[in-house]
N, CA, C, O and CB atoms as a CASP TS submission, in Angstrom:
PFRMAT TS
TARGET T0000
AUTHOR 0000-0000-0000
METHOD Language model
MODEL 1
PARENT N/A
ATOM      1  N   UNK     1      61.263 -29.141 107.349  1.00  0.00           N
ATOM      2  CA  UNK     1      61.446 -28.162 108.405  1.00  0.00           C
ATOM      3  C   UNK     1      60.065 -27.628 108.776  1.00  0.00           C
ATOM      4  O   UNK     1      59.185 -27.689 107.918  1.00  0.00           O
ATOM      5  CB  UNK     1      62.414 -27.005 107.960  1.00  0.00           C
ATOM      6  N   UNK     2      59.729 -26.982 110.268  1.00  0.00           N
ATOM      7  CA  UNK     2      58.903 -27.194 110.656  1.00  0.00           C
ATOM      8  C   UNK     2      59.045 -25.623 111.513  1.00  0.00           C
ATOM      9  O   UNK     2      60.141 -25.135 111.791  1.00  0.00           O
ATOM     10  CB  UNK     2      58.819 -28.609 111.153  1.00  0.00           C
ATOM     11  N   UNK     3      57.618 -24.923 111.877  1.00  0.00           N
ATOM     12  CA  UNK     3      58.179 -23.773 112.251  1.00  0.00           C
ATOM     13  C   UNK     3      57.324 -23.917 113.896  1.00  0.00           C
ATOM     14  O   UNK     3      56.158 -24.279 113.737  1.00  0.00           O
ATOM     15  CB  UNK     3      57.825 -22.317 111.048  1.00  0.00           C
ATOM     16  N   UNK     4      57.600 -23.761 114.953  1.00  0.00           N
ATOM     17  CA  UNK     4      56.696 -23.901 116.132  1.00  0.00           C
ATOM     18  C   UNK     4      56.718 -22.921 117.013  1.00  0.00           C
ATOM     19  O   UNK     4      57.760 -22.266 117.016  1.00  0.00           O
ATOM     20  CB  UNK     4      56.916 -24.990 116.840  1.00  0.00           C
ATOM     21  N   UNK     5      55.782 -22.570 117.867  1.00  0.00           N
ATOM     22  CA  UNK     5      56.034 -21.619 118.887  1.00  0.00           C
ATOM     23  C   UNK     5      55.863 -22.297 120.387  1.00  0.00           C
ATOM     24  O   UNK     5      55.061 -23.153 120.761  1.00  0.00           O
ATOM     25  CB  UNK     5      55.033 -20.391 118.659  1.00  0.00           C
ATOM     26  N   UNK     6      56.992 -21.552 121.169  1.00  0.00           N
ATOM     27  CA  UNK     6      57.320 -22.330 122.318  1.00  0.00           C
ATOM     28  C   UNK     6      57.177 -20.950 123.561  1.00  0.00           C
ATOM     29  O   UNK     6      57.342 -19.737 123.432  1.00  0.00           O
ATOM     30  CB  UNK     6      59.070 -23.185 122.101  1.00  0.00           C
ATOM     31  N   UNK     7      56.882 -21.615 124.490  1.00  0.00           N
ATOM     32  CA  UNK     7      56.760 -20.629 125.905  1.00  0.00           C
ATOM     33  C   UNK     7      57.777 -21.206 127.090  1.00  0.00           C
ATOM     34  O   UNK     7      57.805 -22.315 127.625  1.00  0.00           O
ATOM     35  CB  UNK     7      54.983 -20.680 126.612  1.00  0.00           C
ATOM     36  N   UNK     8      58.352 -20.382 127.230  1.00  0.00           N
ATOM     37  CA  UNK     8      59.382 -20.773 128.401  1.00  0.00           C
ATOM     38  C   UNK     8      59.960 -22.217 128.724  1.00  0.00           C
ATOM     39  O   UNK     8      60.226 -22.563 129.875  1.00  0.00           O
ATOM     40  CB  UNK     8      58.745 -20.416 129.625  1.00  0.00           C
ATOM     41  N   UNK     9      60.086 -22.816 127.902  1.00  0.00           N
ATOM     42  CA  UNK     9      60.795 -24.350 127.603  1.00  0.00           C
ATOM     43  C   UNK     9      62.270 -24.059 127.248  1.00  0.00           C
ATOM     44  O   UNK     9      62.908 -23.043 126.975  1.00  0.00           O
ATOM     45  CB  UNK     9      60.033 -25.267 126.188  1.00  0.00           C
ATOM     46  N   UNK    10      62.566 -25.476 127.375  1.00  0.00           N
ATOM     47  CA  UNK    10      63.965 -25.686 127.194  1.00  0.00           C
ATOM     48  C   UNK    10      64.552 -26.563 125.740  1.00  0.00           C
ATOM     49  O   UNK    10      64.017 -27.617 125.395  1.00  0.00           O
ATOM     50  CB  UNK    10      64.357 -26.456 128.522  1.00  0.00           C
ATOM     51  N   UNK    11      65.695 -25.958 124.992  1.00  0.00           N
ATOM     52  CA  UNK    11      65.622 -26.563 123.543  1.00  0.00           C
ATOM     53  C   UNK    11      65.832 -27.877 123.754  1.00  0.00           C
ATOM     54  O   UNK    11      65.945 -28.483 122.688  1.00  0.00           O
ATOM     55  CB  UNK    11      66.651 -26.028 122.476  1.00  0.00           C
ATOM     56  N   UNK    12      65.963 -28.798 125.056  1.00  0.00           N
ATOM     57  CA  UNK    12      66.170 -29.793 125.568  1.00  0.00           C
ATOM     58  C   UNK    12      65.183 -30.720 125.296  1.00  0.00           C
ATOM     59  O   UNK    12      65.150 -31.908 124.974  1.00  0.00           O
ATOM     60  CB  UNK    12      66.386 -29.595 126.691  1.00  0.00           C
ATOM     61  N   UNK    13      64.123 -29.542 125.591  1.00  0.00           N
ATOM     62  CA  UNK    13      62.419 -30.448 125.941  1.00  0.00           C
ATOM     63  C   UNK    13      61.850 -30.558 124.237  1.00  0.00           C
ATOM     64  O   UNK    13      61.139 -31.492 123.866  1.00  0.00           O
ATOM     65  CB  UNK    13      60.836 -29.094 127.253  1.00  0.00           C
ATOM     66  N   UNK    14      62.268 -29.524 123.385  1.00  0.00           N
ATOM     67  CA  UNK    14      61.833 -28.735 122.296  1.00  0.00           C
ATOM     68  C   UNK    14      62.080 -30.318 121.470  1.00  0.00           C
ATOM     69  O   UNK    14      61.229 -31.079 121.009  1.00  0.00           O
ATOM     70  CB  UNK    14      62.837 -27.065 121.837  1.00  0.00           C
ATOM     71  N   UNK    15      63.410 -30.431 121.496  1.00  0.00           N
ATOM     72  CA  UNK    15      64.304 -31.677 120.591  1.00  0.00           C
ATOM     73  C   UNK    15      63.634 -32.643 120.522  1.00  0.00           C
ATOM     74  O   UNK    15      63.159 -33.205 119.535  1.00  0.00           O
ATOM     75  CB  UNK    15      65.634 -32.252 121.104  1.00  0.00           C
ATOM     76  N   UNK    16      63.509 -33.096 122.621  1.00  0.00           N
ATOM     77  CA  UNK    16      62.508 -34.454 122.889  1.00  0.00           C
ATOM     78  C   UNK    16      61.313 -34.469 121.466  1.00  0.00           C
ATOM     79  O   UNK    16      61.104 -35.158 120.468  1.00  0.00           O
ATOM     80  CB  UNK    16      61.456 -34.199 124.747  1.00  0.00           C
ATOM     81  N   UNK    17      60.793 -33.344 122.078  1.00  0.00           N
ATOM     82  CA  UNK    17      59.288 -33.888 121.730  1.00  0.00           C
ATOM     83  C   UNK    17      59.204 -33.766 119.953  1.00  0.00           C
ATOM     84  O   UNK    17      58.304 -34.391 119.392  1.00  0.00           O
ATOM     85  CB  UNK    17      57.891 -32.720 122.627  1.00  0.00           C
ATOM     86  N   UNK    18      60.229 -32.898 119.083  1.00  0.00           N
ATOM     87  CA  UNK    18      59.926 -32.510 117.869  1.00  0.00           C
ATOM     88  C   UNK    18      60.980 -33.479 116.949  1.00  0.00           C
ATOM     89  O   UNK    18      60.893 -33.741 115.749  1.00  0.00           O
ATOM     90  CB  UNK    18      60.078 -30.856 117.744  1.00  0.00           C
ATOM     91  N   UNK    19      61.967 -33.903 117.893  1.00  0.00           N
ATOM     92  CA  UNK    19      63.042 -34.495 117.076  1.00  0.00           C
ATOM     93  C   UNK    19      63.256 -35.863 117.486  1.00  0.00           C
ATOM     94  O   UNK    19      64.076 -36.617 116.961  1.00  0.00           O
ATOM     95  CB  UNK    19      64.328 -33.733 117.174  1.00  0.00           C
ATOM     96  N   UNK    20      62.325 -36.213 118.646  1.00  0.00           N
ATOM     97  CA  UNK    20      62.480 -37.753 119.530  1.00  0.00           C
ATOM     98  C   UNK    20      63.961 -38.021 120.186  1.00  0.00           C
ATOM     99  O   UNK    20      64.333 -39.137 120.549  1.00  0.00           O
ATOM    100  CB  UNK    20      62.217 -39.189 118.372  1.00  0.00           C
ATOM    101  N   UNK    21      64.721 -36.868 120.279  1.00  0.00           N
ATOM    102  CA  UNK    21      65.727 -37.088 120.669  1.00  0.00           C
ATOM    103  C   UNK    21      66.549 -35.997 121.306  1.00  0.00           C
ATOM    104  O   UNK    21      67.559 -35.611 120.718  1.00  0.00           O
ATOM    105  CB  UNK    21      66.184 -37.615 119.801  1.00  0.00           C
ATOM    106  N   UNK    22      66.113 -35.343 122.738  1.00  0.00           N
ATOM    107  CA  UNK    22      66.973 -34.338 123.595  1.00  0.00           C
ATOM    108  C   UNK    22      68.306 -33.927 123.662  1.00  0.00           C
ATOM    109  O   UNK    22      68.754 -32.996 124.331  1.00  0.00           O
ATOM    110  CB  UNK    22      66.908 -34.623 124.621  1.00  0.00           C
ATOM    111  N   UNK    23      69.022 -34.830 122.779  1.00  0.00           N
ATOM    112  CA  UNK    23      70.558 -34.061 122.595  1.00  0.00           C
ATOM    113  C   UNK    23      70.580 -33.815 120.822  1.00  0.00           C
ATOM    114  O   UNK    23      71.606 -33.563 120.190  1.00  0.00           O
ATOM    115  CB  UNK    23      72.188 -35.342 123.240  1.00  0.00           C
ATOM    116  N   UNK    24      69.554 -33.921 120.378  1.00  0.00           N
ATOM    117  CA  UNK    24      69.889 -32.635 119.288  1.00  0.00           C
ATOM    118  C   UNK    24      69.313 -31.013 119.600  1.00  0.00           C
ATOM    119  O   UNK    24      68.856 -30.232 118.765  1.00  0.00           O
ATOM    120  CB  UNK    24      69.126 -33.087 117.751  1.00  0.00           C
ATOM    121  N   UNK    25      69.444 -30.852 120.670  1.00  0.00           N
ATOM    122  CA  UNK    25      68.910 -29.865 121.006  1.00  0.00           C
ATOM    123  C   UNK    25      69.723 -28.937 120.084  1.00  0.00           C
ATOM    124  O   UNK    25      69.032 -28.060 119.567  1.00  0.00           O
ATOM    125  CB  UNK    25      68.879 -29.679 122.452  1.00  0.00           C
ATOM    126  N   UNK    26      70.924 -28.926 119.782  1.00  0.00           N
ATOM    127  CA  UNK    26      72.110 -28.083 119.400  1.00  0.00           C
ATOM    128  C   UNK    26      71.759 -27.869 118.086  1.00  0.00           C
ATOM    129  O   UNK    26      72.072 -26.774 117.619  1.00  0.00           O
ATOM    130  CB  UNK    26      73.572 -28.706 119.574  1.00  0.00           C
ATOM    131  N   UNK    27      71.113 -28.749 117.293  1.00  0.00           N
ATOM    132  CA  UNK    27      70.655 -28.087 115.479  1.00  0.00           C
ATOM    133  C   UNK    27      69.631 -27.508 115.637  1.00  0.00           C
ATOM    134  O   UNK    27      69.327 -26.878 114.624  1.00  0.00           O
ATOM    135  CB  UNK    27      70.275 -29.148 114.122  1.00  0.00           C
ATOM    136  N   UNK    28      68.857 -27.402 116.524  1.00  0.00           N
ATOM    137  CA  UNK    28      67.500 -26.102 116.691  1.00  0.00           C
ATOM    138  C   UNK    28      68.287 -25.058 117.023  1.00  0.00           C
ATOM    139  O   UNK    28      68.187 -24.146 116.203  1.00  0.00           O
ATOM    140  CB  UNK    28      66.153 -26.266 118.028  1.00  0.00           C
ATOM    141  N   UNK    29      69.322 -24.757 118.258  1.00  0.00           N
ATOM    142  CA  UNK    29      69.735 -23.829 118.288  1.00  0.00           C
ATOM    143  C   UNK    29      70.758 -23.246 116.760  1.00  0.00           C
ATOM    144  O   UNK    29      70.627 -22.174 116.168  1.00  0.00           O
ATOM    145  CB  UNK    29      70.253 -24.003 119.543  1.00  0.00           C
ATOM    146  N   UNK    30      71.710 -24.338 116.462  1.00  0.00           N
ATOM    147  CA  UNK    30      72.415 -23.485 115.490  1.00  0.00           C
ATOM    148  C   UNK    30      70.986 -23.034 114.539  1.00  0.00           C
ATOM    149  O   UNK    30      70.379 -21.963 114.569  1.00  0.00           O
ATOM    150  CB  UNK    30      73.804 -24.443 114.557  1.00  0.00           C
ATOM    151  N   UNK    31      70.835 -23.710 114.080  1.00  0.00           N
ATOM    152  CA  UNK    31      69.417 -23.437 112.763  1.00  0.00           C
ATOM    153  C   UNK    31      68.649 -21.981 113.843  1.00  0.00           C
ATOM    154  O   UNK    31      67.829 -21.366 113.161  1.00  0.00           O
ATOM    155  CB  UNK    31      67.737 -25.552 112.513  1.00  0.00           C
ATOM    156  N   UNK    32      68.714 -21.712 114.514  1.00  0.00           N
ATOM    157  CA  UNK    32      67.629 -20.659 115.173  1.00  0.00           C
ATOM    158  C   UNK    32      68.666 -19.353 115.868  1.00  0.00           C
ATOM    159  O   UNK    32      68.287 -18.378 116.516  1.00  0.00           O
ATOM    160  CB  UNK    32      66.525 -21.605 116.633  1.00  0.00           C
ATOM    161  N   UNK    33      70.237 -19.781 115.428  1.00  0.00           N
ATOM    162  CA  UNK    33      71.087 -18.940 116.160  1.00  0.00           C
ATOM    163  C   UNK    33      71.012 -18.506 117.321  1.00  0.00           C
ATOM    164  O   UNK    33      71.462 -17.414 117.668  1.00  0.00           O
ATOM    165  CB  UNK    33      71.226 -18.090 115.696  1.00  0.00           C
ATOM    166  N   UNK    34      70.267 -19.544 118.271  1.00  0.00           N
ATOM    167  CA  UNK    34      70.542 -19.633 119.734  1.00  0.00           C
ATOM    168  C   UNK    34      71.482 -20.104 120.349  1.00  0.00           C
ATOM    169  O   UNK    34      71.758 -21.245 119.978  1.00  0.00           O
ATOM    170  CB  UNK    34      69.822 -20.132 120.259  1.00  0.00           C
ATOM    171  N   UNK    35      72.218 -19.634 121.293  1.00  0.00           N
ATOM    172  CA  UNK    35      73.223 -20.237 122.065  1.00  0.00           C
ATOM    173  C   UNK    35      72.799 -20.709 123.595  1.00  0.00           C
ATOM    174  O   UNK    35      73.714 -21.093 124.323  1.00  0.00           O
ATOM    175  CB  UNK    35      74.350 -19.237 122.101  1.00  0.00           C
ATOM    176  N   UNK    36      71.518 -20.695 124.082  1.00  0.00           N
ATOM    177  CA  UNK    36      71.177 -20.779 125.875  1.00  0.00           C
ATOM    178  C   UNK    36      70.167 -21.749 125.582  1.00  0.00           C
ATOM    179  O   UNK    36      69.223 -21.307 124.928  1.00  0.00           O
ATOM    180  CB  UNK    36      70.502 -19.189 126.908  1.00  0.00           C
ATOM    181  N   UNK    37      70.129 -22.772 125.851  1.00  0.00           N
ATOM    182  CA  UNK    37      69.404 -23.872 125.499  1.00  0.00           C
ATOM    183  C   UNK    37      67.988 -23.440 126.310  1.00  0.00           C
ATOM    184  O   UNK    37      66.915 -23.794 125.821  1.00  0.00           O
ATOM    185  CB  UNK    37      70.188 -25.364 125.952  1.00  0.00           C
ATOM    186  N   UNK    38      68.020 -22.602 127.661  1.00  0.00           N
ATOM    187  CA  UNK    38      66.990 -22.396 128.208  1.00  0.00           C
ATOM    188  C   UNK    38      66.026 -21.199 127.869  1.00  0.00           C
ATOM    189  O   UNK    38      66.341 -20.079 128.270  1.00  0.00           O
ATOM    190  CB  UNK    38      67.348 -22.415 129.304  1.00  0.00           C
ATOM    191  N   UNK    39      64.765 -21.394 127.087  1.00  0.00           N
ATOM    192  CA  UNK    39      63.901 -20.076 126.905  1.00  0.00           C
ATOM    193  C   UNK    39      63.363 -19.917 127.930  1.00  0.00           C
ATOM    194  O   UNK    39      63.260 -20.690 128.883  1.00  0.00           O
ATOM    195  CB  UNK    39      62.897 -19.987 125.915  1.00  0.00           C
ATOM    196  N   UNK    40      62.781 -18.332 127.710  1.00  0.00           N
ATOM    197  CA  UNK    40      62.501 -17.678 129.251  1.00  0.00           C
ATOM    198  C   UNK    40      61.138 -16.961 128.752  1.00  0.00           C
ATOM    199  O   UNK    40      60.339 -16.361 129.471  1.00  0.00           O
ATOM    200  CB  UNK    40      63.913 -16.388 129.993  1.00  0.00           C
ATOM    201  N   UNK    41      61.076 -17.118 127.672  1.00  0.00           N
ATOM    202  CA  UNK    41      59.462 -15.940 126.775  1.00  0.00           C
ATOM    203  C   UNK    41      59.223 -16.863 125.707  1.00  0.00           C
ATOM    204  O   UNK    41      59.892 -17.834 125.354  1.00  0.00           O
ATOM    205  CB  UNK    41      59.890 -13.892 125.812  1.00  0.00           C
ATOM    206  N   UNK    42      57.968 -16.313 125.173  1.00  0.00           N
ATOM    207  CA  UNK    42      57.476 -17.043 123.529  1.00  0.00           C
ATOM    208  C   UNK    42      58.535 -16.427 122.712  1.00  0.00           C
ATOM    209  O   UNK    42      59.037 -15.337 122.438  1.00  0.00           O
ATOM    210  CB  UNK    42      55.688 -16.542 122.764  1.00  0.00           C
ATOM    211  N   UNK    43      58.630 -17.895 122.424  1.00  0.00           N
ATOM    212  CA  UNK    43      59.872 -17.897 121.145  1.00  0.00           C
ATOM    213  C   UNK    43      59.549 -18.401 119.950  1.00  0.00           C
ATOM    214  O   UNK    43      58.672 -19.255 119.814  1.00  0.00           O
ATOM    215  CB  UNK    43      61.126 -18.731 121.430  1.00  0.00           C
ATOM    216  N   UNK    44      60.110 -17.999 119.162  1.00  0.00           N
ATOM    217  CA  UNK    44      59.209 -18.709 117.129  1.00  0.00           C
ATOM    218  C   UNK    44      60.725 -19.532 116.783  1.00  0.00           C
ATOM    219  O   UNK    44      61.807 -18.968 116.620  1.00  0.00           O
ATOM    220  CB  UNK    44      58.710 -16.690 115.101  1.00  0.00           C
ATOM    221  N   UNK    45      60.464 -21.012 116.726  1.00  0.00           N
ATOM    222  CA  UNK    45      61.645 -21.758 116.472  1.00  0.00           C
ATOM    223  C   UNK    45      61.588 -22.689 114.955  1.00  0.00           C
ATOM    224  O   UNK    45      60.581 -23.369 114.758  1.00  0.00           O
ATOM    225  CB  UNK    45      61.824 -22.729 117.814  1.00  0.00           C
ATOM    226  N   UNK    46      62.692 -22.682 113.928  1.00  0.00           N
ATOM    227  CA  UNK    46      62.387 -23.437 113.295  1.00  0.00           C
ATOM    228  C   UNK    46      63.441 -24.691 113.430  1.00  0.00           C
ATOM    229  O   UNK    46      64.639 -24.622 113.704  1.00  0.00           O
ATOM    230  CB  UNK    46      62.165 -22.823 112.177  1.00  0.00           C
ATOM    231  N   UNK    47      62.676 -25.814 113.168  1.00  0.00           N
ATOM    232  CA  UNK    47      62.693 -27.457 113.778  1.00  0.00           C
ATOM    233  C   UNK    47      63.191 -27.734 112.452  1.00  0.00           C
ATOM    234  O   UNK    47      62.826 -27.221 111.395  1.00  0.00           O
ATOM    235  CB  UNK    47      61.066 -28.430 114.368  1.00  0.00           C
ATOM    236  N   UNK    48      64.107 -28.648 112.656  1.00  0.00           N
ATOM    237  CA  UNK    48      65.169 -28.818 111.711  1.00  0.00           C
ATOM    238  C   UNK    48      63.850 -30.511 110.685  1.00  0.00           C
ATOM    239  O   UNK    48      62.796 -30.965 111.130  1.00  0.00           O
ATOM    240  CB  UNK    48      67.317 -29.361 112.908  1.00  0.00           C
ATOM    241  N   UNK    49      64.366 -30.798 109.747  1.00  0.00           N
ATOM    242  CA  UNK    49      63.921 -32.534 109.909  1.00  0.00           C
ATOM    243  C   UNK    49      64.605 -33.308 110.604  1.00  0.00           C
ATOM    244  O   UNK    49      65.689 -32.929 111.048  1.00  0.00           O
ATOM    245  CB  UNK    49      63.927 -33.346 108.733  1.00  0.00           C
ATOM    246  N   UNK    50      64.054 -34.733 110.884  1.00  0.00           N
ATOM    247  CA  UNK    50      64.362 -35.434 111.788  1.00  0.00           C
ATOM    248  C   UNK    50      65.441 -36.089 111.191  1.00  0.00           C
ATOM    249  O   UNK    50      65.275 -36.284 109.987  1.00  0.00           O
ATOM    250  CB  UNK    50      63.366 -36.154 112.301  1.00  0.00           C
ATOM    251  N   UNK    51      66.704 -36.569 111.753  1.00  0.00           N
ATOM    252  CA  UNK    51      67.453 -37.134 111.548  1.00  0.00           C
ATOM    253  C   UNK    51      68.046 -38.271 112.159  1.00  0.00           C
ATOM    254  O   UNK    51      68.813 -37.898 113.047  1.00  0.00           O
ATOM    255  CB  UNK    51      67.895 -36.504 111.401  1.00  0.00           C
ATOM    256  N   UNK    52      68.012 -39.192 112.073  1.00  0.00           N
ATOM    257  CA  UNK    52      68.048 -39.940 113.277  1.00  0.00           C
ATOM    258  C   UNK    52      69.463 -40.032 112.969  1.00  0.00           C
ATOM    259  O   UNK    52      69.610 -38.815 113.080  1.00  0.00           O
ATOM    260  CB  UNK    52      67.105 -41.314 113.512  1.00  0.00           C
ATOM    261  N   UNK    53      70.622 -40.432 112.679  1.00  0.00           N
ATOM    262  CA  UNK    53      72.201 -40.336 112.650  1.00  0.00           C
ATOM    263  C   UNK    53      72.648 -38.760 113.126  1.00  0.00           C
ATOM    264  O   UNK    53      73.836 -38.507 112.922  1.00  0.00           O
ATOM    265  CB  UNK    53      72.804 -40.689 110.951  1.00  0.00           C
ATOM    266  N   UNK    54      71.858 -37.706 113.719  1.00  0.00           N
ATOM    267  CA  UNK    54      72.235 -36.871 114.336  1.00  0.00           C
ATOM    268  C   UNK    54      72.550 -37.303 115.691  1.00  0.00           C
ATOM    269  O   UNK    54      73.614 -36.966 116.211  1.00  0.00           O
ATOM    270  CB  UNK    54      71.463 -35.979 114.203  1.00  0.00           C
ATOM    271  N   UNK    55      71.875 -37.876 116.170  1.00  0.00           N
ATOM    272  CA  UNK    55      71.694 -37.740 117.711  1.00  0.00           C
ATOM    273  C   UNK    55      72.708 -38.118 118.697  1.00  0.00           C
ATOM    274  O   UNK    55      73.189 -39.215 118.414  1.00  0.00           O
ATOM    275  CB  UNK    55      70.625 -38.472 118.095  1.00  0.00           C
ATOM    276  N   UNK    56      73.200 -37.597 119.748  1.00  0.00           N
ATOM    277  CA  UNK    56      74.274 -37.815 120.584  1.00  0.00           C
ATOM    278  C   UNK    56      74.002 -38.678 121.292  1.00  0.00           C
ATOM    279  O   UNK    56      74.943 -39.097 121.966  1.00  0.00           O
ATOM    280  CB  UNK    56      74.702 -36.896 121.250  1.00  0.00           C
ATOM    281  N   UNK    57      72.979 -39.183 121.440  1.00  0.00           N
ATOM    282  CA  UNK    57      72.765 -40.246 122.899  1.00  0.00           C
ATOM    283  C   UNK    57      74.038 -41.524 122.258  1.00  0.00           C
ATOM    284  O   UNK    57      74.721 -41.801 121.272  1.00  0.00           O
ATOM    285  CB  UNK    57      70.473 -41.161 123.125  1.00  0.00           C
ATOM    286  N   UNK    58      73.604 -42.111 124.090  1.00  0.00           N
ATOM    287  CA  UNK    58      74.362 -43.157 123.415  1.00  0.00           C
ATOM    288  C   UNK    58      74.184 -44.445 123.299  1.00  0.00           C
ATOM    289  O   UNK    58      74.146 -44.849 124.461  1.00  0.00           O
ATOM    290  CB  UNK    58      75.325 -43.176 123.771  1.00  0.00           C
ATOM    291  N   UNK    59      74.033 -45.468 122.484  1.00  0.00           N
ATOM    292  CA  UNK    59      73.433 -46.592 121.681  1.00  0.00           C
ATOM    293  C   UNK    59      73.718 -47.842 122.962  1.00  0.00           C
ATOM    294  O   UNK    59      74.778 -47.934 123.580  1.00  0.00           O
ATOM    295  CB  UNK    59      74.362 -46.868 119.908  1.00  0.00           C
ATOM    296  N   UNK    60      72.498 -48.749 123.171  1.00  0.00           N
ATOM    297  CA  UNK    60      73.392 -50.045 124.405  1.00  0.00           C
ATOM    298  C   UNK    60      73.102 -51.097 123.271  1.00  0.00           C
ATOM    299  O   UNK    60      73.448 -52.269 123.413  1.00  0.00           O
ATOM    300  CB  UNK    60      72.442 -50.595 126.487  1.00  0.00           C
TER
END
């Protein structure tokens, strides 16, 4: 786990870049007890480890 600070981003963008994968956006929020995927101020987030059998996308 990993602790980062973010400025007006989205836990969308957060996931991309920390987790390689934009639909785990949802374990930063539970783990950070956010519910609005969109930040609007500096925020202190902690980044889950990477998991790759988390991720929602979907496989071709």
């Amino acid at each position: 786990m990993q602790t980062v600070i973010v400025a007006s981003e989205t836990l969308f963008a957060v996931a991309a870049t920390y987790l390689k994968d934009a639909t785990q956006w949802n374990r930063i929020a539970a783990l950070n007890g956010i519910s609005d995927p969109w930040l609007s101020e500096l925020t202190v987030l902690q980044i889950p480890d990477l998991d790759a059998s988390a991720g929602g996308g979907v496989g071709f």
